[in-house]
N, C-alpha and C positions, 0 to 999 in steps of 0.2 A: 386546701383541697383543690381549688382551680387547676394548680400545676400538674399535681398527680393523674387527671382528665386528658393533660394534651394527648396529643400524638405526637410530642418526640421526646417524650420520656424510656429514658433507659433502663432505670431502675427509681424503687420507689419505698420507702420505708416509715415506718411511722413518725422520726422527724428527721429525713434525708430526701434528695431527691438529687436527681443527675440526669439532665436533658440538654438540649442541644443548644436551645435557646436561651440567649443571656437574658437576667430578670431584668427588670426597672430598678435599676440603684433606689431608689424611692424606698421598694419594698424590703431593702436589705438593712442590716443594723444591728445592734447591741439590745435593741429594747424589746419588750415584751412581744409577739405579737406577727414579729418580723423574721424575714429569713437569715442566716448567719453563710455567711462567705467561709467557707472553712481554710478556701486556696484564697483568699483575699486578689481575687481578678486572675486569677493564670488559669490556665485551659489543663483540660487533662490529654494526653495526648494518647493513650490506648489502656481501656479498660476491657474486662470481660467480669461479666453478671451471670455466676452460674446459680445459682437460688437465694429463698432468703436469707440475707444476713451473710452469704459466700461469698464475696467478690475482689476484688484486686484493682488496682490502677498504676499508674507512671504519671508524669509531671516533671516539666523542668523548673526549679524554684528561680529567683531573683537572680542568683548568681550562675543559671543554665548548666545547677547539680541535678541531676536525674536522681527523685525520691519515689520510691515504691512503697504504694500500702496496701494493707490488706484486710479484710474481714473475714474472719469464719468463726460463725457460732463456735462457740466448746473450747477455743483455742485465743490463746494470747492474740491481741491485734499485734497487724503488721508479723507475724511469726514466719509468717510462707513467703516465699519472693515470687517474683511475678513469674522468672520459666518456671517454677512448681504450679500456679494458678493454670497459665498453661499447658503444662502436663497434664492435670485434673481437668482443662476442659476437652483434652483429647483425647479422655475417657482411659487413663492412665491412673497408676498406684501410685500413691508417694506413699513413702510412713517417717515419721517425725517421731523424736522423742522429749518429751515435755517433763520436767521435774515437778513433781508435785508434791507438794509439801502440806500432810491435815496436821491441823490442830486442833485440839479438846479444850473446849469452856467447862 
């Protein structure tokens, strides 16, 4: 909860956070309790937060490949690429089609 309080918090979710400042290696780790490194030390290099659970980022990995993720409630992770995230923060349409497949128990 401390982190979620600062002022350079980007975004903030019930077990995420994305702020400016790097933690204390201390508090990060595998174990209960602790924060989990999801980029294992790399920076993200341009994000946009447009509500809950909607947001997007970039990243260059170890080997300086540009990976793009994504979140949107309702929709496969990672499904949108960051110019679509883009697009939607400048108040623009996109439409996607998603296969969906119900089953009966």
């Amino acid at each position: 909860m401390q982190f979620k309080l600062n002022y350079d918090v980007y975004y903030t979710d019930t077990d995420s956070i994305f702020t400016k400042t790097k933690i204390n290696p201390d508090l990060i780790g595998k174990e209960l309790g602790l924060m989990k490194d999801e980029l294992n030390g790399l920076t993200i290099k341009e994000a946009y937060f447009l509500g809950v659970k909607q947001y997007g980022y970039w990243y260059h990995d170890s080997n300086n490949i540009k990976i793009e993720k994504s979140v949107f409630a309702g929709i496969k992770r990672d499904s949108l690429s960051f110019y679509e995230i883009i697009h939607l923060f400048n108040g623009k349409n996109i439409t996607k089609f998603i296969n969906i497949r119900f089953f009966k128990y």
